[in-house]
C-alpha positions as CSV (number, residue, x, y, z in Angstrom):
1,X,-9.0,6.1,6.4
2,X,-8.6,2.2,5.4
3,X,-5.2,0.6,6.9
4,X,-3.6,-2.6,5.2
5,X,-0.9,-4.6,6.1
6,X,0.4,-6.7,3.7
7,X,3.8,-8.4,1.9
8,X,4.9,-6.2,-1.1
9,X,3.9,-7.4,-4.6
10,X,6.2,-7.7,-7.5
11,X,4.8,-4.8,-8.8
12,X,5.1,-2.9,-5.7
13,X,8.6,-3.1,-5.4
14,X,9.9,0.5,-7.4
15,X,7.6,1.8,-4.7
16,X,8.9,0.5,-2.2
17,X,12.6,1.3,-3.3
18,X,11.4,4.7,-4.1
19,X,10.2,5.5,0.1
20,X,12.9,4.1,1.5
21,X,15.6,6.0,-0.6
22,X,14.0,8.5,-0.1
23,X,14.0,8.3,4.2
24,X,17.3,7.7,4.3
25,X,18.6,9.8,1.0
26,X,19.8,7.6,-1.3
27,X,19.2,7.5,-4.8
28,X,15.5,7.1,-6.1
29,X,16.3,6.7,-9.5
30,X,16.9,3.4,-11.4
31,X,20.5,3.6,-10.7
32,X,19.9,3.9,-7.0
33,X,17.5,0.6,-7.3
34,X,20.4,-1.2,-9.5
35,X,22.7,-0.4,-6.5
36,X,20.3,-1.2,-4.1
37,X,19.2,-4.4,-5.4
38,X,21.3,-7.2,-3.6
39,X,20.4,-5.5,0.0
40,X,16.4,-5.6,-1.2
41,X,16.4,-9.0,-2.1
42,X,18.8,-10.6,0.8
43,X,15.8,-9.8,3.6
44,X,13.2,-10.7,0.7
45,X,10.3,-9.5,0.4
46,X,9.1,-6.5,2.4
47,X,5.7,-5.8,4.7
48,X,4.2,-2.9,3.9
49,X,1.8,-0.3,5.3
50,X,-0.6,0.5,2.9
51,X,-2.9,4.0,3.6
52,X,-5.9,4.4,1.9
53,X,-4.4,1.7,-0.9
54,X,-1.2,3.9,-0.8
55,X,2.0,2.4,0.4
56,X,3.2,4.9,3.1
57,X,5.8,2.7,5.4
58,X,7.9,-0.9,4.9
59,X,9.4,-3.0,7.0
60,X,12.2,-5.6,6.3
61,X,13.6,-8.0,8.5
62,X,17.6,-9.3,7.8
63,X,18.4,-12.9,8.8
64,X,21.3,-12.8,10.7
65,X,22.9,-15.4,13.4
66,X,24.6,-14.2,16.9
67,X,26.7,-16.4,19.0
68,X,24.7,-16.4,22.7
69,X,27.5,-18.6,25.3
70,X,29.1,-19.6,22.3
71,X,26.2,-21.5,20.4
72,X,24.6,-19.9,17.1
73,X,21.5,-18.0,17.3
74,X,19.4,-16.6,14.5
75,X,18.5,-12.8,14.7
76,X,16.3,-10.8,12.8
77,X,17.8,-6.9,11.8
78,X,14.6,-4.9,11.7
79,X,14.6,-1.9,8.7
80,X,12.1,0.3,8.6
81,X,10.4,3.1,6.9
């Protein structure tokens, strides 16, 4: 078993779309990535996990900003699959 950690490629991306809709049950089809779109591209791209040249897991990170004692803080909100 060969283990690969990587960023997604372009042409990785239905993939990608596909394993995570279909953790969390959304929609795997081409509407579901249409819907979907503006959440997958505001983290960018995604890490993957790739098993045995198969992508079994992705993980996202969002780029967020807390307020810590009133000053701005960026924070990352993790996704995963």
């Amino acid at each position: 078993m060969s283990l690969e950690i990587r960023t997604a490629r372009d042409d990785e991306l239905d993939r990608v779309h596909y394993l995570v809709a279909y953790s969390f049950t959304f929609d795997r089809g081409e509407e579901g990535r249409k819907q979907m779109k503006h959440l997958e591209e505001f983290a960018g791209p995604a890490t993957v996990l790739l098993e045995d040249g198969e992508i079994v897991a992705s993980l996202k990170v969002y780029p967020f900003t807390t307020l810590v004692c009133g000053a701005p803080v960026p924070m990352g909100g993790v996704s995963a699959v």
